[in-house]
C-alpha positions, 0 to 999 in steps of 0.5 A: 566403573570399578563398582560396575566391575566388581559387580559383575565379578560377583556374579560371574563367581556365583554363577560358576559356583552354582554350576560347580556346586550342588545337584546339577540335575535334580538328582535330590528331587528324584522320586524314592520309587525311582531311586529304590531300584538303583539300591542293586546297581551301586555302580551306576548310582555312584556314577550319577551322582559323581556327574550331578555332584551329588554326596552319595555314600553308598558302600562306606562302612559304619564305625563302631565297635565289632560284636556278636550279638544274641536275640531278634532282629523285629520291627520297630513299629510293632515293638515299640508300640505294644512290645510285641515280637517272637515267633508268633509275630515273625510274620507281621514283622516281615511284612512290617518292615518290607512296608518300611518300618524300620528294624530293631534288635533286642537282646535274648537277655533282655537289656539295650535295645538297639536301632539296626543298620547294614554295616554298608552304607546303600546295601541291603542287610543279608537275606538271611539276617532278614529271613530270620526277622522275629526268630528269637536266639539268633546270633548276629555280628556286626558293629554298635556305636553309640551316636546323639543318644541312639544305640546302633548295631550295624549288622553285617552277617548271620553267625551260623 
């Protein structure tokens, strides 16, 4: 009877925590088509997340060290499969990265090239940084960390 008890107990635990814990509502199953739109309607994705008990770290800042930068932001397809990049491919990369390829920054100096990320968590880089895609010389600040082996600069403005 005791064994019975316990048991139960267990189970009832388990169905609490897997109530309390966890995507109630499938919101990590959600479609990137779906989930995109949300990307300029931080608000309400916090909140659908907070009610599916779901991580979303939307909005925290990168760590890392704060820096101005001079060079290209360009795709990272083109450039690391034939090292193409400057004014003559600034529209390839353009259309490469609202394709999703990722971005890259490359220094005018040449030097360590860096993955880019927005210095936010779930906002887009600034209109201007992504106008300027393929426009060698410009100045970007943000921060660079360096994290697992990957070099990063998380930019967070265009230095006029």
């Amino acid at each position: 009877m005791d064994q019975n008890k316990l048991v139960l107990s267990l189970v009832a635990a388990l169905g609490l925590c897997a109530f309390q814990f966890g995507d109630r509502y499938g919101l990590n199953n959600v479609p990137f088509a779906h989930v995109q739109p949300l990307v300029s309607d931080l608000a309400k994705a916090r909140n659908m997340a907070k009610q599916g008990n779901v991580d979303l770290l939307a909005g925290q800042i990168m760590p890392g060290q704060s820096v101005s930068l001079r060079g290209e932001v360009t795709d990272a397809n083109c450039y690391l499969g034939t090292h193409t990049h400057a004014y003559d491919h600034a529209f390839c990369a353009k259309l490469c990265v609202a394709a999703g390829s990722p971005l890259l920054f490359v220094p005018d100096q040449g030097g360590q090239i860096y993955f880019v990320v927005s210095v936010q968590n779930g906002v887009r880089l600034p209109d201007n940084v992504l106008d300027r895609i393929g426009v060698p010389g410009i100045v970007v600040k943000g921060k660079v960390l360096d994290t697992e082996g990957m070099h990063v600069f998380a930019v967070e403005a265009l230095v006029q």
